[in-house]
Structure formats: structure tokens, C-alpha cells
C-alpha positions in Angstrom: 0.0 0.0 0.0 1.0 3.1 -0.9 -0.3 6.4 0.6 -1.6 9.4 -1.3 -2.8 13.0 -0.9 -6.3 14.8 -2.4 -5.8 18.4 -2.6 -9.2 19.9 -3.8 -8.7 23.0 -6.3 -12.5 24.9 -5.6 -13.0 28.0 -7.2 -9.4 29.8 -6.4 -8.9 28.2 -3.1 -6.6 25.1 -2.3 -7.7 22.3 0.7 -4.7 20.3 1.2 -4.8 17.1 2.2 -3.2 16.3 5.7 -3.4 13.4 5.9 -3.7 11.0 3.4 -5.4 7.7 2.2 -3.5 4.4 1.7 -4.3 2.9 -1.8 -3.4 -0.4 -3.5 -2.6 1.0 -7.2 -3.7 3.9 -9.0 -7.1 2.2 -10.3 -8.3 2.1 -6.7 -6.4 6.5 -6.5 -8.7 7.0 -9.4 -11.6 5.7 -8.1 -11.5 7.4 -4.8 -11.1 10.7 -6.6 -14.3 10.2 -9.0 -15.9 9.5 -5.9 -14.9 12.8 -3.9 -15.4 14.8 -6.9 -19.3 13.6 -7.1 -20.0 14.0 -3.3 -18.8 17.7 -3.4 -20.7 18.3 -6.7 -23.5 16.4 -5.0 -23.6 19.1 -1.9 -22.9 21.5 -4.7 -26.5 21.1 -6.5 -28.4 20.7 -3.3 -26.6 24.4 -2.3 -28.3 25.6 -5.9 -25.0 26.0 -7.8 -22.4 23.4 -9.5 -18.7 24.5 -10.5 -17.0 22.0 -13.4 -14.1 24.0 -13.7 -13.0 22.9 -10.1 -10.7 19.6 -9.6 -8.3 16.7 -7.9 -4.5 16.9 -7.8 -3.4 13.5 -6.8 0.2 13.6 -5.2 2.3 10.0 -3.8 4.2 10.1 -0.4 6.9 11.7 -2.6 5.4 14.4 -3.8 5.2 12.9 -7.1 1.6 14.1 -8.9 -0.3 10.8 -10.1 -4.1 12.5 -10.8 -5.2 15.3 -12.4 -9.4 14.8 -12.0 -11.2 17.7 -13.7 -14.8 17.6 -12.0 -16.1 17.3 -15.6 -14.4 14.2 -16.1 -16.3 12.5 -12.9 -19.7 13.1 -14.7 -21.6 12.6 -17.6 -24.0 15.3 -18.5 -26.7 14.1 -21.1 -30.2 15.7 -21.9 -28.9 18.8 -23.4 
């Protein structure tokens, strides 16, 4: 296991992650971003507004960045 770091990029302000998550391989990395990026856009819609241009740097224990998840690329929009 490996451990990896989140940082959220949300409309000109950075969150870094502290802490960190353990992952297997970067399948499982993936995975956990698509899933962070669709709660916050989740909370996002309930709050009445919804920001695609927000996103997921993925970094390893060396500071080496694995992930680049663009919000868009965690959803598919159809109906338009």
C-alpha cells in the first residue's frame, strides 16, 4: 500500500490534504477521486450552484503528482 494526498482545487482556493489515504494501485487512486469529486458536486447542487471548472490533484508520499481529476471528467452530462 501506498499512501496518497487529495488536494481539492475549488474556485481559487486550495484544501490540502493532511493526511492522506492508503491505496493499493492507481485504479483504486482514481476511483477514490471520482468518488470525492461527485459528493462535493453532490452538496454543490443541493446548495443551488455546480462549479465543473473545479478539480483533484493526486500527489504520492513523494510528492510525485499521479491524478489530475477535472470535475467534468467525474460526470456525464446528457439531456442537453
Amino acid at each position: 500500500m501506498m499512501r496518497y494526498f487529495f488536494n481539492l482545487h475549488e474556485c481559487g482556493q486550495i484544501t490540502f490534504d493532511e493526511d492522506g489515504v492508503d491505496h493499493t494501485d492507481i485504479g483504486s487512486v482514481r476511483r477514490s477521486a471520482i468518488r470525492a469529486a461527485r459528493d462535493i458536486m453532490a452538496a454543490e447542487v443541493r446548495a443551488g450552484q455546480l462549479c465543473l471548472s473545479c478539480h483533484i490533484e493526486v500527489f504520492d508520499a513523494a510528492g510525485h503528482q499521479v491524478l489530475k481529476l477535472p470535475f467534468k471528467d467525474a460526470i456525464g452530462v446528457t439531456g442537453l
